[in-house]
Backbone as a printed PyTorch tensor [residue, N CA C, xyz], in Angstrom:
tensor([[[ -46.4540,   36.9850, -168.4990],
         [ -47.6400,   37.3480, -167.7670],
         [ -47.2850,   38.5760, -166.9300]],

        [[ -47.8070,   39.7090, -167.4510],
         [ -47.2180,   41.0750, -166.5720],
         [ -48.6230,   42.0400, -166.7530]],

        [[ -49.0240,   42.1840, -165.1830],
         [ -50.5010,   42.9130, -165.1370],
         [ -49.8390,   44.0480, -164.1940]],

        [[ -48.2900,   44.0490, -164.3690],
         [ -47.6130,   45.4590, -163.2910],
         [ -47.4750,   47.0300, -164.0450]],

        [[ -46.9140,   46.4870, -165.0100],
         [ -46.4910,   47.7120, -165.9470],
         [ -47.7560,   48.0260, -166.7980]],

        [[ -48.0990,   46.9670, -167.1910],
         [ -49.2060,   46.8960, -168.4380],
         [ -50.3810,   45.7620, -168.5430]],

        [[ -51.4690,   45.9810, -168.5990],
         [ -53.0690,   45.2040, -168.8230],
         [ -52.5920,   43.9850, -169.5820]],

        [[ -52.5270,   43.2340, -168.7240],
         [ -52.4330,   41.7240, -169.3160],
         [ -53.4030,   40.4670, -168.7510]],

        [[ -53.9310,   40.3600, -170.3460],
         [ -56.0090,   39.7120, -169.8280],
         [ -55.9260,   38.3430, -170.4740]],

        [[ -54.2800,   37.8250, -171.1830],
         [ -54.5350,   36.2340, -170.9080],
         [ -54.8370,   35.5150, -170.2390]],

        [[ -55.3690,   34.3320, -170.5690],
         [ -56.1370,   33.5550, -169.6870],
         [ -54.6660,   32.1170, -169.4370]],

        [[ -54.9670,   31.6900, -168.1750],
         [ -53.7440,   30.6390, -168.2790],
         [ -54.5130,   29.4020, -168.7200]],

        [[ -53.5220,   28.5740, -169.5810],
         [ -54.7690,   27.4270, -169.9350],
         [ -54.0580,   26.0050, -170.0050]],

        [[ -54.7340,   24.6740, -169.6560],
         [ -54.0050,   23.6560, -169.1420],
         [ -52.9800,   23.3910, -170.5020]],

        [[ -51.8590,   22.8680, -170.1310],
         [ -50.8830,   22.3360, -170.7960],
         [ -50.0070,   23.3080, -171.5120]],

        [[ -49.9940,   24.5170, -170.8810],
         [ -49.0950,   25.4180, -171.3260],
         [ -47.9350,   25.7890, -170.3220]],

        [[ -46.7310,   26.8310, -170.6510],
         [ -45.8270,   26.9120, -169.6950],
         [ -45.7480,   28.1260, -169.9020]],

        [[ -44.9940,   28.9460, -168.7100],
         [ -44.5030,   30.2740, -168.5730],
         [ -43.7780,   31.0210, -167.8930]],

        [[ -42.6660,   31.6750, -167.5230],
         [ -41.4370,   31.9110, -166.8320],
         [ -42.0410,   33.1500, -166.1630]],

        [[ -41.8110,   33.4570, -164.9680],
         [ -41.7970,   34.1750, -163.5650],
         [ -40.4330,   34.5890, -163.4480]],

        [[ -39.8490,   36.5900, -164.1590],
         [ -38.8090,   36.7960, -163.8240],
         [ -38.3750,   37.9710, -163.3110]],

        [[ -38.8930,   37.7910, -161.6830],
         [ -38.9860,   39.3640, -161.3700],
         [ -37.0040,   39.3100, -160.8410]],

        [[ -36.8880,   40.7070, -160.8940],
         [ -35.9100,   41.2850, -161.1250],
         [ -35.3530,   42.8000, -160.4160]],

        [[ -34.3220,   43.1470, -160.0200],
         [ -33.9040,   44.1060, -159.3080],
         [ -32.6780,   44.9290, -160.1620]],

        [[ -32.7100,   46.0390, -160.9040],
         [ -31.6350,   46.5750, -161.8980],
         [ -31.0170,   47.8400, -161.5960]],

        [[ -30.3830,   48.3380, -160.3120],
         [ -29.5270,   49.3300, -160.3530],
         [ -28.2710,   49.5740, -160.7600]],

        [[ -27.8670,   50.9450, -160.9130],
         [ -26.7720,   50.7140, -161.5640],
         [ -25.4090,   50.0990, -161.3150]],

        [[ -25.1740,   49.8420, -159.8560],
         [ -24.1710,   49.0660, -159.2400],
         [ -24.3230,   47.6550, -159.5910]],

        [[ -25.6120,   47.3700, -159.5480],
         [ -25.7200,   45.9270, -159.8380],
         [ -27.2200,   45.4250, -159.8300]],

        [[ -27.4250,   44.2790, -160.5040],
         [ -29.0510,   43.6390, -160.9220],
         [ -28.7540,   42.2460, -160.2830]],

        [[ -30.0990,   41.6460, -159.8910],
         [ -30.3710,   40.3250, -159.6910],
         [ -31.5170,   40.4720, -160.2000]],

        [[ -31.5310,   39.2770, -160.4700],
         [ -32.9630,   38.6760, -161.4560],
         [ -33.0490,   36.7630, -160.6560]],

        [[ -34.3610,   36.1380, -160.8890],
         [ -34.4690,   35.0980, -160.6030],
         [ -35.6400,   34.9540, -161.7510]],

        [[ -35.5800,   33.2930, -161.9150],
         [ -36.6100,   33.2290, -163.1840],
         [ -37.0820,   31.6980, -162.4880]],

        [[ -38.4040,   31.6320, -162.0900],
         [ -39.2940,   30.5210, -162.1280],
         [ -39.7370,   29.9770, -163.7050]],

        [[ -39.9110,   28.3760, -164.3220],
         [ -40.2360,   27.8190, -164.8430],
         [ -41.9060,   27.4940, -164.5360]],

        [[ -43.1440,   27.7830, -165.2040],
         [ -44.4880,   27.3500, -164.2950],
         [ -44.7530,   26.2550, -165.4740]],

        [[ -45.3010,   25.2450, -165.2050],
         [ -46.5240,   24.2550, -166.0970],
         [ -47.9170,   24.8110, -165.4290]],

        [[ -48.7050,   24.5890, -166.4390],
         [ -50.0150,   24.4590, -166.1770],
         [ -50.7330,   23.3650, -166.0800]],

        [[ -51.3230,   22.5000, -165.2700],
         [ -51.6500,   21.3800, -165.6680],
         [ -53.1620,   21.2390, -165.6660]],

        [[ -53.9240,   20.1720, -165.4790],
         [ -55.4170,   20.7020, -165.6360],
         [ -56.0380,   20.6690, -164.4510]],

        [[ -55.0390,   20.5130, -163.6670],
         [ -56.3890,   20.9620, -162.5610],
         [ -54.7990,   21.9020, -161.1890]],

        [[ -54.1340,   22.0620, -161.7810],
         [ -52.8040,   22.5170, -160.6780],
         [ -51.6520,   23.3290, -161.5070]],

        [[ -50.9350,   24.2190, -161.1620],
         [ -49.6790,   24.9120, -161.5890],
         [ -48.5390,   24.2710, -160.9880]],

        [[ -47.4800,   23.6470, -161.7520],
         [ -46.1610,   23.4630, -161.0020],
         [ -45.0820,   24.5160, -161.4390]],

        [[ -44.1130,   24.6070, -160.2850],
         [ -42.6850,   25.3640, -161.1080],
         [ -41.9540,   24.1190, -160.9250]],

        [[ -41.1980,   23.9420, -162.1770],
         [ -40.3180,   22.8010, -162.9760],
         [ -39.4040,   23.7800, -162.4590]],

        [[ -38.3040,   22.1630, -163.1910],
         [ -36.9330,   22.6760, -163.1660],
         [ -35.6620,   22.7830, -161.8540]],

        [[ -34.6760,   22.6860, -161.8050],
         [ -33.9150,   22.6370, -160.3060],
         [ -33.8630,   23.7790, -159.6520]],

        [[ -33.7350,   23.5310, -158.3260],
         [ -33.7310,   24.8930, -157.0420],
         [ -32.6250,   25.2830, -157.2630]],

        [[ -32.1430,   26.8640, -157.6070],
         [ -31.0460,   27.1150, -157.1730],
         [ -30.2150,   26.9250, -156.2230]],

        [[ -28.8660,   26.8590, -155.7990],
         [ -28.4410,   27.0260, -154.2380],
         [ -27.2520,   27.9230, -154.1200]],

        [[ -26.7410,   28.2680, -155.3020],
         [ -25.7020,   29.3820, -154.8230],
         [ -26.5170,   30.7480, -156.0750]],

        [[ -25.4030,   31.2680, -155.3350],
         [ -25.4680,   32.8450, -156.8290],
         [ -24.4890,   32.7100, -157.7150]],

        [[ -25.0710,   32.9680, -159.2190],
         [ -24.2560,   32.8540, -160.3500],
         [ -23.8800,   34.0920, -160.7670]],

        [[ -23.0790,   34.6810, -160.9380],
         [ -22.9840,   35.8340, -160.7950],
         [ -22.1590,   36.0540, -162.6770]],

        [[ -23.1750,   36.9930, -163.4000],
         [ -22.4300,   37.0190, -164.4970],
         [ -21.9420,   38.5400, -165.2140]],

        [[ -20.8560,   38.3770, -165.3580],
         [ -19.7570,   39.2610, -165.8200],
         [ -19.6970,   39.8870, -166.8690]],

        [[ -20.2400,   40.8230, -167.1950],
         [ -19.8330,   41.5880, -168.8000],
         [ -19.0690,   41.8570, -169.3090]]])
């Protein structure tokens, strides 16, 4: 779901899911975080466990 860069006119609809992964990419270094959403029929949840530290991964 991205209406930042580019026209995005899906509709959200009950019983579907979709990931939230905004993100920060310079060249020293990137963080990214990614939400899990459900749709349900009458409410949105984000699934899935809370982070609590930083994972930090290595190329």
């Amino acid at each position: 779901m991205d209406g930042m860069e580019t026209r995005d006119v899906r509709h959200l609809i009950p019983g579907v899911c979709f990931s939230v992964e905004p993100g920060i990419y310079l060249p020293e270094f990137g963080i990214r975080s990614e939400l899990n959403v459900y749709i349900g029929q009458r409410e949105a949840r984000v699934t899935g466990a809370v982070q609590t530290e930083i994972l930090p991964l290595l190329a």
